[in-house]
C-alpha positions as CSV (number, residue, x, y, z in Angstrom):
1,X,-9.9,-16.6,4.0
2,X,-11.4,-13.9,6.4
3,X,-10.2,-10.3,5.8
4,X,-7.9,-9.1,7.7
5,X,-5.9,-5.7,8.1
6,X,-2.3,-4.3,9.3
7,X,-1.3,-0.8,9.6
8,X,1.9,-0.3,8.5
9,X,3.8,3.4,8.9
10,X,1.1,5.8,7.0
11,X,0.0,2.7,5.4
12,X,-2.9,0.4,5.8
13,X,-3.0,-3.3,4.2
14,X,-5.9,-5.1,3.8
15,X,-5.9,-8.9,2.3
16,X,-8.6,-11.6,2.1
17,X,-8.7,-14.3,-0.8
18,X,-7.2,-13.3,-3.9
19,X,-7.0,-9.8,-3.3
20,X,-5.0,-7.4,-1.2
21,X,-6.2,-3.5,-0.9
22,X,-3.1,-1.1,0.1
23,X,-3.8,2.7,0.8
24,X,-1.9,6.0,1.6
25,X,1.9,6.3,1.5
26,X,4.1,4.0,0.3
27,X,7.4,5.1,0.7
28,X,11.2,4.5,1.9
29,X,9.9,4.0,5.6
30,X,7.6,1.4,5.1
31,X,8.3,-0.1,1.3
32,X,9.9,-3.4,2.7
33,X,7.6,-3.7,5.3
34,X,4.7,-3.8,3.2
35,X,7.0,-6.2,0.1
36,X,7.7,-8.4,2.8
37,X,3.8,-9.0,4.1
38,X,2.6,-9.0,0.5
39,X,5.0,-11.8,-0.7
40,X,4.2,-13.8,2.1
41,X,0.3,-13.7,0.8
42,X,1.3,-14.7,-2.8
43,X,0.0,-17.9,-3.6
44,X,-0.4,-20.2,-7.2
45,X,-2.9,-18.2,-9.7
46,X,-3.7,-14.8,-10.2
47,X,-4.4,-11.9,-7.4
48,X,-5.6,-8.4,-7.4
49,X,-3.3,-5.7,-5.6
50,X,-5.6,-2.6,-5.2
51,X,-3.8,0.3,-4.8
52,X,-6.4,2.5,-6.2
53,X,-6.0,4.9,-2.2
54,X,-2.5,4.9,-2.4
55,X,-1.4,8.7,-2.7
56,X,2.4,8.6,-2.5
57,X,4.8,6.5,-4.0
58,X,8.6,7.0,-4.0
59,X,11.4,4.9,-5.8
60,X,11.6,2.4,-2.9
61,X,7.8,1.9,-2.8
62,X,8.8,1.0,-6.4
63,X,11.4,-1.0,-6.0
64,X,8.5,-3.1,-4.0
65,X,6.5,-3.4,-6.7
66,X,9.7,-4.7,-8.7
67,X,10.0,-7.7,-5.7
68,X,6.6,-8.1,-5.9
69,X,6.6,-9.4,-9.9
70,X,9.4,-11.5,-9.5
71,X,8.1,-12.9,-6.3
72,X,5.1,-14.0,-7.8
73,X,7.4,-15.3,-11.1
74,X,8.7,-17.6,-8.3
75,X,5.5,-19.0,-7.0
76,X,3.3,-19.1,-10.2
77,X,1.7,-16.0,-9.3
78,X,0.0,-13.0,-12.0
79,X,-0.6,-10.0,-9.9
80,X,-3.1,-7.6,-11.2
81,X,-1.9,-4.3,-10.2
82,X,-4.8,-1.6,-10.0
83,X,-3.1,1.7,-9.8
84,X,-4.1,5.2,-8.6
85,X,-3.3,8.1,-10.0
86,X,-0.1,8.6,-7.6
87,X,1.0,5.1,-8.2
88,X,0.6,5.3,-12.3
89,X,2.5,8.7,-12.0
90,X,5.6,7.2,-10.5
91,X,5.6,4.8,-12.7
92,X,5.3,6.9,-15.5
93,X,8.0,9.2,-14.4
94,X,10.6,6.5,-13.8
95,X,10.1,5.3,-17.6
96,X,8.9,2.3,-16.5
97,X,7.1,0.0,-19.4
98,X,6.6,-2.6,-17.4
99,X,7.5,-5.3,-14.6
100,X,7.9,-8.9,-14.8
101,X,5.1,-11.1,-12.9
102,X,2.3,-8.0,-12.9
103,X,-0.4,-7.0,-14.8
104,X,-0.4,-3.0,-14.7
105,X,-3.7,-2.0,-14.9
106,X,-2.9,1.7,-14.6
107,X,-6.1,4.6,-14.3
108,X,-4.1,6.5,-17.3
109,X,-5.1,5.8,-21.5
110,X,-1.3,6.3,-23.2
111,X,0.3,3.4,-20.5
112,X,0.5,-0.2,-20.9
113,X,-1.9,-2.5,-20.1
114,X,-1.0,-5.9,-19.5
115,X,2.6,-6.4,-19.9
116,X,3.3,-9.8,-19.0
């Protein structure tokens, strides 16, 4: 599959084969927007979502990630989530230990890993 791009509100998604790259805000304004073109990519087998340029996340852009899991759950997908420091500190703050159908692979040594 050829790369391709989207911007999406203070948001720009990239995707080719097995991987899709999301940076700068994720938030309430453009969460479901970005859910909604990422579970449309989700395929059988195991894909990388790079958010390593993110730099805000907010509950909502949570919430996506939540979606995300048990979207790919439903498929037969494993997404690997590579976080950036913004992205590993939400999580962190909301108590999160982990979410169904990803891989957190968070930039931080006292997280999780790779719950299921």
């Amino acid at each position: 599959m050829e790369g391709r791009s989207e911007e999406l509100t203070g948001c720009e998604v990239v995707w080719s084969a097995g991987c899709i790259t999301v940076s700068g805000e994720i938030d309430f304004a453009n969460a479901r927007v970005i859910g909604r073109r990422m579970v449309a990519l989700l395929i059988p087998g195991s894909i990388v979502v790079d958010c390593r340029e993110v730099t805000f996340l907010d509950a909502a852009g949570l919430r996506m990630f939540a979606d995300l899991g048990r979207a790919a759950i439903d498929v037969g997908a494993v997404v690997h989530l590579q976080s950036s420091p913004a992205v590993s500190e939400t999580i962190k703050l909301c108590g999160v230990q982990e979410l169904p159908g990803l891989v957190l692979d968070r930039d931080d040594a006292d997280g999780p890993r790779s719950p299921r």
